[in-house]
C-alpha positions in Angstrom: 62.0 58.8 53.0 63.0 56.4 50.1 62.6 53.1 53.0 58.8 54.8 54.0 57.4 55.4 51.0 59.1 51.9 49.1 59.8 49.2 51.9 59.0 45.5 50.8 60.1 44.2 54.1 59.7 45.2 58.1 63.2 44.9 58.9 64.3 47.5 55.8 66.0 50.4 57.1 69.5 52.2 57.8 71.7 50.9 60.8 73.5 53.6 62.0 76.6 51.4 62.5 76.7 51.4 58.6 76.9 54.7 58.6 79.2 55.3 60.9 82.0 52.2 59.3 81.2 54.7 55.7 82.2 58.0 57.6 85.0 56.8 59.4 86.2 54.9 55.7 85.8 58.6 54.7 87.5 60.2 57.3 90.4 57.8 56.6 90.8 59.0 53.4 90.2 55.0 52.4 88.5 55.2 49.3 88.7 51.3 48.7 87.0 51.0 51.9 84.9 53.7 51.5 83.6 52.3 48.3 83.5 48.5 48.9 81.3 49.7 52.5 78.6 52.4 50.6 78.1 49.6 47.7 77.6 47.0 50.4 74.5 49.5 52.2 73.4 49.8 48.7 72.8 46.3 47.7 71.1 45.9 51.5 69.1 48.9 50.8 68.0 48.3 47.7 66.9 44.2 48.7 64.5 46.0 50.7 62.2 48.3 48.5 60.2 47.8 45.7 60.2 51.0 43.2 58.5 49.2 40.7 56.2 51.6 38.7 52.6 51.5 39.6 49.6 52.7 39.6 50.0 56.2 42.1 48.7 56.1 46.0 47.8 59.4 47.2 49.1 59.1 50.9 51.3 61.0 53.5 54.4 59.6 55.3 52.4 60.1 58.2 50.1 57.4 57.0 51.1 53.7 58.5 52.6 50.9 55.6 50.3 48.7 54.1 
């Protein structure tokens, strides 16, 4: 919901390979890994939205990106 409503950029969004590298990091009990890969998904997701405070759109996620 965070990537609908705050996307800068198209090509922001979650690859599921990410997720799957993090949980099996988990599953491995390799908290090294673990953290190194969820800070890494971070820093992508967080190059891609802009939370910057503004002035308040009333609109759905339904409702296609400007």
């Amino acid at each position: 919901m965070i990537i609908s409503l705050y996307s800068k950029r198209r090509d922001t969004f979650c690859e599921s390979h990410a997720h799957t590298a993090l949980v099996e990091a988990i599953r491995r009990n390799d908290l090294k890994d673990a953290a190194e890969l969820m800070t890494g998904h971070r820093v992508d997701l967080l190059s891609g939205i802009d939370v910057a405070v503004r002035a308040v759109e009333q609109r759905t996620l339904a409702e296609p990106q400007s």
